[in-house]
Structure formats: C-alpha cells, structure tokens
C-alpha positions as CSV (number, residue, x, y, z in Angstrom):
1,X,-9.0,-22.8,-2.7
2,X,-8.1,-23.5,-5.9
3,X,-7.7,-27.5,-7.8
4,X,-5.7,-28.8,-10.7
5,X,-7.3,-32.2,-11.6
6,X,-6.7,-35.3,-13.6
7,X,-9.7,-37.4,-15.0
8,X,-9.2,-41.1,-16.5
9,X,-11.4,-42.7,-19.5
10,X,-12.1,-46.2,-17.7
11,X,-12.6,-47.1,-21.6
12,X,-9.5,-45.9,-23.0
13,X,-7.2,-44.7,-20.4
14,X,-7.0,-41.3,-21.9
15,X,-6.7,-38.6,-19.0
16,X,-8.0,-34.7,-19.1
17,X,-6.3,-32.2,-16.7
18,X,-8.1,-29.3,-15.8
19,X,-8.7,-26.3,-13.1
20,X,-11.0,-25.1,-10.9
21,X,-12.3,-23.4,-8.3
22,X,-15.4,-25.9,-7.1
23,X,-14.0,-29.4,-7.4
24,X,-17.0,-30.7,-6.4
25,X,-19.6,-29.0,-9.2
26,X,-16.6,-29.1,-12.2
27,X,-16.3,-32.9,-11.7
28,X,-20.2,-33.1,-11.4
29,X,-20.3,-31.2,-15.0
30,X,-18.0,-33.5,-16.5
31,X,-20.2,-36.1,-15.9
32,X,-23.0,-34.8,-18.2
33,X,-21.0,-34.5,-21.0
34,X,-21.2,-36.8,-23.1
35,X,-17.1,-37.0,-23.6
36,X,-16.4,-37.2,-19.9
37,X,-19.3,-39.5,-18.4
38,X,-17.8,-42.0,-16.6
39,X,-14.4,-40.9,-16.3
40,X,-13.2,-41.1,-12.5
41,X,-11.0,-38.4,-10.9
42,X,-7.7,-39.9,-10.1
43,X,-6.0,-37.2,-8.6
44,X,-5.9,-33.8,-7.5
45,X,-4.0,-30.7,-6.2
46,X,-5.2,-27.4,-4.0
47,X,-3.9,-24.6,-4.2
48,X,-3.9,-21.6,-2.3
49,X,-3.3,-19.1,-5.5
50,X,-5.5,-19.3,-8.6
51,X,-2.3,-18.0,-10.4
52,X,-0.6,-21.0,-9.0
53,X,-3.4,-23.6,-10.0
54,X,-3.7,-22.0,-13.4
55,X,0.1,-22.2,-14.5
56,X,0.4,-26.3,-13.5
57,X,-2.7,-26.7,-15.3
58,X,-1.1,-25.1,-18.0
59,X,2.2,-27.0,-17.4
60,X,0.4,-30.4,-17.5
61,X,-1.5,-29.8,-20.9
62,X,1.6,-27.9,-22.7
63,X,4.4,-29.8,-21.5
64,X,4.6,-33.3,-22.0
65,X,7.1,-34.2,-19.5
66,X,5.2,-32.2,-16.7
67,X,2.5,-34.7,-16.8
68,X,4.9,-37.4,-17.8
69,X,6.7,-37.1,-14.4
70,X,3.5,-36.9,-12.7
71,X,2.7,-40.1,-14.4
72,X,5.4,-41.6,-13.1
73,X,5.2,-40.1,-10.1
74,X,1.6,-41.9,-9.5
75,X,2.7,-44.8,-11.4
76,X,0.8,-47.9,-10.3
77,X,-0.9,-46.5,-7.7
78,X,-3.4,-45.1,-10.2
79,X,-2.8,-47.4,-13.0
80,X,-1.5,-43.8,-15.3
C-alpha cells in the first residue's frame, strides 16, 4: 500500500504533500525535523499502485488547482 499525504503548520497554516510507502515511519520522520515538528497530518490517500501514489503526489505539488480542489473539497472539515 502506497499514501499521498497532506501535513498542516498549526503555526502558519502552510501544508506539505508528500508520498510514501510507511505512513506510519514518514510521518514519524517529519517530526524530527526541525521544519515539520508539530505539523499534524490532515489527510491521507492509499493506493494500491506506487505509480498511482506518485503521479497525485506529483499533481498536488505541480498543479495548483489539484490541491486547490482538494482544498475545497476538505474545506472546513479540516480548516485547509
């Protein structure tokens, strides 16, 4: 099983998207850097196909309106 993520700065509101294949230990890494400590994971997405995982990730950092719609999608739900 693959996962496309989203992480939230509680500070500023800023969100990451990433991919991986151990949800568990990437988020756990994230919170020893200094950049991402503290930043909650909002949301995520399995996949079946690494492939598959890797080209949303891809959408929602190169495309705007991918994770725009997402955004919206989640809305208030999440506070994106």
């Amino acid at each position: 099983m693959c996962y496309v993520y989203l992480l939230k700065s509680p500070k500023t509101g800023q969100i990451y998207a990433g991919y991986t294949e151990d949800l568990r230990r990437r988020f756990a890494e994230h919170q020893e850097l200094r950049r991402h400590k503290g930043w909650k994971l909002v949301y995520y997405e399995a996949y079946s196909s690494r492939e598959d995982a890797m080209e949303r990730e891809r959408k929602l950092k190169s495309y705007g309106s991918s994770l725009q719609k997402l955004k919206t999608r989640l809305g208030r739900s999440l506070n994106l």
